[in-house]
Structure formats: C-alpha cells, structure tokens
C-alpha positions as CSV (number, residue, x, y, z in Angstrom):
1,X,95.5,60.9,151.1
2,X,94.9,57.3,151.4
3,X,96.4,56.1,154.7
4,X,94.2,55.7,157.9
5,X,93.0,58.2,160.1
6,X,94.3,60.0,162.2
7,X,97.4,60.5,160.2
8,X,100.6,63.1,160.2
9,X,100.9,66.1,157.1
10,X,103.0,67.5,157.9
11,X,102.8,69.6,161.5
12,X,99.1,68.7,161.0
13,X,97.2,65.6,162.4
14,X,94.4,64.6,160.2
15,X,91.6,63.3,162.2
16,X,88.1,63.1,159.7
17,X,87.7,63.8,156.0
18,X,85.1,66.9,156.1
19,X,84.5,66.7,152.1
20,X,85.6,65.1,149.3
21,X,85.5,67.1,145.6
22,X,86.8,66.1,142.1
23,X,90.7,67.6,143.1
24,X,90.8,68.2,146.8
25,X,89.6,66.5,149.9
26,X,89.0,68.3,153.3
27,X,89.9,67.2,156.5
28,X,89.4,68.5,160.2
29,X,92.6,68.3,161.4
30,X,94.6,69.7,164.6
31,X,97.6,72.0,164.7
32,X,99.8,72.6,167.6
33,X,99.8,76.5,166.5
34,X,95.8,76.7,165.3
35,X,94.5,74.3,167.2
36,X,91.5,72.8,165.5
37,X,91.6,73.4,161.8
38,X,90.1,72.2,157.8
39,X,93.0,71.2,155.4
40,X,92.0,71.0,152.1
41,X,94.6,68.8,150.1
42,X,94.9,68.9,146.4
43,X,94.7,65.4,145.2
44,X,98.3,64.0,144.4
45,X,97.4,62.4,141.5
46,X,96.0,65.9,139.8
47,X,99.5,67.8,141.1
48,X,100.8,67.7,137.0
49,X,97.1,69.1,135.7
50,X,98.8,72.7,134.9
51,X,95.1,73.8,135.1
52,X,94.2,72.1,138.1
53,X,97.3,73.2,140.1
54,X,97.1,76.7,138.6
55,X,93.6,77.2,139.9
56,X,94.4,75.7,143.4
57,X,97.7,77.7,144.1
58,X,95.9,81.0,142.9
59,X,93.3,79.8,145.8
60,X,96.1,79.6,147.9
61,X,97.4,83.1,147.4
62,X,94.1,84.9,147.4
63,X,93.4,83.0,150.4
64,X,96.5,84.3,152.4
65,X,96.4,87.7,151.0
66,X,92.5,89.1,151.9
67,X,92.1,89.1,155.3
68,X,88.0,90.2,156.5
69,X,86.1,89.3,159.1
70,X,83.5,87.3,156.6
71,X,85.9,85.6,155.3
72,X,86.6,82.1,156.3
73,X,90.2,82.6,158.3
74,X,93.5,81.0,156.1
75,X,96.2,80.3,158.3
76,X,98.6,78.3,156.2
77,X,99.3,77.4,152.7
78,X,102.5,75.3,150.9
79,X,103.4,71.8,150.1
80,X,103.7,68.5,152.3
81,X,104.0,65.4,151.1
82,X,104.5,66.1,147.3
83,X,100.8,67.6,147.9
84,X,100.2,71.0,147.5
85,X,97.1,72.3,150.5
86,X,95.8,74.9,152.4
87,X,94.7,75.3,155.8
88,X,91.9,77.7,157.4
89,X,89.8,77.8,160.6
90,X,87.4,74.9,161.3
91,X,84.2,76.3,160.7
92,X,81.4,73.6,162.6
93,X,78.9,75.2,162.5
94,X,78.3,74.1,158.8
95,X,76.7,75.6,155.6
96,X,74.2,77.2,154.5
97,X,73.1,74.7,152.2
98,X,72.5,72.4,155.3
99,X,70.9,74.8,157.2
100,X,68.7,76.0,154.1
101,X,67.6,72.0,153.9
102,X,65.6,72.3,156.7
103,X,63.8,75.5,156.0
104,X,64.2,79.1,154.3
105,X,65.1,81.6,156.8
106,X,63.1,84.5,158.8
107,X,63.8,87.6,157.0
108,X,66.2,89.5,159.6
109,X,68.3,86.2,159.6
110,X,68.5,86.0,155.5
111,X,69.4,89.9,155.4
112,X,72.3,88.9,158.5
113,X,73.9,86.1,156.4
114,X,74.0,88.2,153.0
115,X,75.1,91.2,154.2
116,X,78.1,89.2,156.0
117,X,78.2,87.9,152.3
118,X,78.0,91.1,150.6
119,X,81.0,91.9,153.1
120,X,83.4,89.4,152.1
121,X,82.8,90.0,148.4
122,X,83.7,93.7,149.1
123,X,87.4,92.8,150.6
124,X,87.4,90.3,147.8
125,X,86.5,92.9,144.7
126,X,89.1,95.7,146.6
127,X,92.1,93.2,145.8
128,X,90.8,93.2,142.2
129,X,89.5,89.7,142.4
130,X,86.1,88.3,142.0
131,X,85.0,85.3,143.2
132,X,82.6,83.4,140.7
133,X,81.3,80.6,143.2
134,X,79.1,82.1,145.4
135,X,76.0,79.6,146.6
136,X,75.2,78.1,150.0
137,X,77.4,75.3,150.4
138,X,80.4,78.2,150.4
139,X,78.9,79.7,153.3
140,X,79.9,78.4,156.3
141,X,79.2,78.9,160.1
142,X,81.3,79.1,163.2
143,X,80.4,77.7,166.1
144,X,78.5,80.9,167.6
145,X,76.4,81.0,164.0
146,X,78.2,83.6,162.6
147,X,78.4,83.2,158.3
148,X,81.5,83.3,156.5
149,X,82.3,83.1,152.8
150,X,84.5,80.7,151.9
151,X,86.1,78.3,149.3
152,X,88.1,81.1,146.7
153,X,88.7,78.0,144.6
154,X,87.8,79.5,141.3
155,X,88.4,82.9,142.3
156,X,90.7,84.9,140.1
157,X,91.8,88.8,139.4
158,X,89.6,90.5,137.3
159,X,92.5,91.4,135.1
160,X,93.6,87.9,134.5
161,X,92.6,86.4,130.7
162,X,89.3,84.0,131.0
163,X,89.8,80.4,132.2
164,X,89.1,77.7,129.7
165,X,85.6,76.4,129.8
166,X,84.4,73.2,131.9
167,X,82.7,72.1,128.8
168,X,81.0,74.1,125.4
169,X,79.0,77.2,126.6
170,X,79.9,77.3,130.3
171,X,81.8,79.3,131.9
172,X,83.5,77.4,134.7
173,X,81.5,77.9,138.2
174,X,78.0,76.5,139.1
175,X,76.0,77.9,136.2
176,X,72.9,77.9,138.6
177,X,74.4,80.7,140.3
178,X,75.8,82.2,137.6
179,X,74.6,85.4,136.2
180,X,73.3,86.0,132.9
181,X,76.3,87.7,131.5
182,X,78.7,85.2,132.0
183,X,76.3,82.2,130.8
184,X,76.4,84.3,127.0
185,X,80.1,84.0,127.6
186,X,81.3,87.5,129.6
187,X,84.1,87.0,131.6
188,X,82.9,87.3,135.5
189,X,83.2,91.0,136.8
190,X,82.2,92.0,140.7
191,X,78.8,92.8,140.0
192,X,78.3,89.2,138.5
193,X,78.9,88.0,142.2
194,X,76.4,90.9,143.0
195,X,74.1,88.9,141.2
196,X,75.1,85.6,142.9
197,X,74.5,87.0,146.1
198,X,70.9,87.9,145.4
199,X,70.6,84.6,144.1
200,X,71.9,83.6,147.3
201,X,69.4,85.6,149.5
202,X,66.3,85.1,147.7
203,X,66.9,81.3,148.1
204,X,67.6,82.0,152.0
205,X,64.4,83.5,152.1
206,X,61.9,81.2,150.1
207,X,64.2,77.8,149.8
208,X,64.0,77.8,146.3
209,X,66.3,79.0,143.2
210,X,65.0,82.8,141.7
211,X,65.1,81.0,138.3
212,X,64.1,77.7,137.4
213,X,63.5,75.6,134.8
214,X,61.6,71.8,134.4
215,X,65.4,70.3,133.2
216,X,69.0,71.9,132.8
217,X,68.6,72.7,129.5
218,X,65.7,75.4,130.5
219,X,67.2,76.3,133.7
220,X,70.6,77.8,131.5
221,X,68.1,78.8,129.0
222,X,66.2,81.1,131.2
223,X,69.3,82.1,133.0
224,X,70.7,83.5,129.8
225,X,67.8,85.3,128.9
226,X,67.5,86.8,132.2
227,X,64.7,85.6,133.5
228,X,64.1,87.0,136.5
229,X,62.3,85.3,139.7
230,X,58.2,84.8,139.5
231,X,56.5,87.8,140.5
232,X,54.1,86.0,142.4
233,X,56.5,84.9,144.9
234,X,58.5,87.9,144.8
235,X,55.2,89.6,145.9
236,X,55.2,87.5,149.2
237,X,57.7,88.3,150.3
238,X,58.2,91.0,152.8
239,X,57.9,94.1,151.3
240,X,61.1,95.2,152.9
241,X,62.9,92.7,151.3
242,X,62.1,93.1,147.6
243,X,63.8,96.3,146.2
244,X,67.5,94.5,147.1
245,X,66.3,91.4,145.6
246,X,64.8,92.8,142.3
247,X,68.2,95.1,142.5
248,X,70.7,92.2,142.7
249,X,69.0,90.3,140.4
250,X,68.3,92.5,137.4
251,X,69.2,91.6,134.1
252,X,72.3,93.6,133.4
253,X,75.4,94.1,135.5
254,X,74.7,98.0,135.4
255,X,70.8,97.8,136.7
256,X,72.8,96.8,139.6
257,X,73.9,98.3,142.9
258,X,77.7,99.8,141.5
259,X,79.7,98.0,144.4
260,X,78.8,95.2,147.3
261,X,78.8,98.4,149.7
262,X,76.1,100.0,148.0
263,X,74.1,96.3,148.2
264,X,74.9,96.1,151.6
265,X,73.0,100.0,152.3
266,X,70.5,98.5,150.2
267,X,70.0,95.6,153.2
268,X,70.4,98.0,156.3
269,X,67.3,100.0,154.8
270,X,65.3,96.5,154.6
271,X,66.2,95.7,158.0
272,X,65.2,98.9,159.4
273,X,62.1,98.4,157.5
274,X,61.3,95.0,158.6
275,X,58.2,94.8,161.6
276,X,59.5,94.0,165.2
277,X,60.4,90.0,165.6
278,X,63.1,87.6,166.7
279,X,66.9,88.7,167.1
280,X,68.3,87.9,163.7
281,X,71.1,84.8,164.6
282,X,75.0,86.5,165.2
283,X,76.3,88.9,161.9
C-alpha cells in the first residue's frame, strides 16, 4: 500500500502502518462492524510468490478456524484491491518484546503470560497444527494487559510435507527459538513449540535468551546440541519456577511435558508455590 494515510481497503479505513515485514505490512485501521482493528496486507508485489501466497493464505485459514481466548481475535480474511489480507482485533497494548526491553518480569507475571501462551498453543495443536514462531514480539497485549499469541504466519498442520528451507540448514522460523530438533532438520511437531514456550518464559524471567552463543554461528551450534541454559542462573531463579523451565527446555521432544496442558499443570504448581507478592498483571 503506497497511497497516503488514512486511506479506503476496502470496508476498512487505514489510519497508521503498525509494522512493516519482508511480505506484509500492518495497519491499525477502523471498521464500521469491528470498530478498531490491525490489517495485515500481503505485499502486492509478492501476490505471484506461490510460496509466499501459500504461507499467507494458510495464515488466513488457521486464523479464522481456531477460535481461544489467548489467541489474538481474527475477524476477517479475503482479497481487496488485488491484495490478499487479514484482519484481527487491535491489540495496543503491545508485545512482549517491548515490555521485556525494559525489564524481565516478577515471577507470578512471567508464569501469567506463558500459561496464557501455553493456552493458545493448546487450541492450536487440537486442530492438528503447530505454530513454529513462538517469541516475544508474537505476544501481544490488550488494552487491560491481558497476553495473546498471535501472528500464525508460518503456522501449518502437522500433517502437511516440510516447507522449503529459508536458506541451507534452517528450518524456516526464528532459529533462536527454535528447538533442537528442528535445527538438525526435524520437521516442527507440538512439543517443539513446547520448547519455544520455555524459551519464551525463561527470557520473561531473566531478560536474556536460555542459550547463547558469542556470534550466530555458536548460538545454532549450541542450539543443535542442546545446550541447555547456565545452571548458574537457572539456580537463581525462584525455586518454584525451575522444574517447568528445565521441563520445557530439555533436550528431546519426549523429556518433555506430552501436551501444552500438562505444561500448563506444571505452571499452576509453581504459582501455588511461589512466596506471597504482587497480583500477577490480568491472565
């Protein structure tokens, strides 16, 4: 979309570009039936990539086919324009990505935000997809603080063949999240976003990544070995919180918790284990 803002898609009025990515942009838009909404347009010139368009309309379908409460709200999905896009609530509250930016999280918040995580990924695996791109900037907040998972743009059905690779060795996704099966080359499989979501809360609770490296190179090195986080800082953590950490992130998809509602038992017991503090912010 190049004209000025605000312009017309459609029944939609596009008033501010909210993000900009290699195929889609994002705008906060307002629609006579939603009201205030994001409307992520695929980007015209990309609407002949066969893989481009393939991955975006399979977005669109997954999006308006799993409704769940931790899951950011799809209202609409087709063409306009000669562009294919998708609409879903307007979630201002931002990510988690901004929010992390400014400092980890207390304890009761971190275990909030993942179980409301964990609870997404659940609808998500029960319609036989999986959704390969969890990490903070797909978790987004409403205006009240509540998190939602978002952004099924390289989600797919388990069942489906594996998508071509991004470039030689990676699987497509960010391989930082990634666990270490799919980095030696396993297609994705629900307890790989298991993994990604104990990624996810181990980084809400210290601000860092569970495995690092000094470049790239030994960061996807140490990712496919399965390195897991340093015990040292596992160890300061709150002793309520480490048994779901050291279960999301093992090694192997089956030193894992069997489903995201066994995780999610696994974070109710840390919470109820947790000292006396703060109200965690809205779950």
């Amino acid at each position: 979309m190049r004209q000025p803002l605000p312009a017309r898609f459609g029944r939609y009025v596009l008033l501010r570009v909210l993000g900009e990515g290699s195929s889609a942009q994002v705008f906060g838009a307002q629609c006579p039936i939603h009201g205030s909404v994001a409307v992520k347009i695929l980007r015209p010139e990309l609407a002949g990539d066969t893989e481009v368009a393939t991955r975006f309309l399979r977005e669109t379908t997954l999006s308006m086919a799993i409704e769940h409460e931790a899951l950011v709200p799809a209202y609409d999905a087709g063409t306009e324009q000669g562009c294919h896009f998708l609409s879903n609530a307007w979630m201002r509250g931002g990510t988690l990505l901004q929010r992390l930016r400014l400092a980890p999280l207390r304890p009761a918040a971190a275990l909030a935000v993942a179980d409301r995580v964990l609870a997404a990924l659940s609808a998500i695996h029960a319609a036989g997809a999986v959704h390969r791109d969890v990490k903070p900037s797909n978790v987004l907040f409403d205006g009240r603080g509540r998190a939602y998972l978002g952004d099924l743009g390289l989600a797919r059905f388990v069942k489906e063949r594996q998508l071509a690779v991004t470039m030689p060795g990676f699987a497509i996704g960010s391989p930082a999240w990634m666990a270490p099966e799919q980095l030696r080359g396993a297609g994705p499989e629900p307890r790989s976003d298991l993994y990604a979501a104990g990624a996810l809360l181990y980084m809400c609770l210290t601000g860092t990544l569970p495995v690092r490296g000094g470049d790239t190179r030994e960061l996807l090195h140490n990712l496919r070995a399965g390195t897991g986080p340093d015990p040292e800082a596992i160890a300061a953590l709150p002793s309520a919180v480490r048994a779901p950490l050291q279960a999301l992130l093992a090694p192997l998809p089956e030193q894992r918790p069997r489903d995201a509602g066994a995780a999610r038992e696994l974070l109710r017991a840390a919470r109820e284990l947790l000292p006396p503090g703060p109200p965690a912010e809205p779950a």
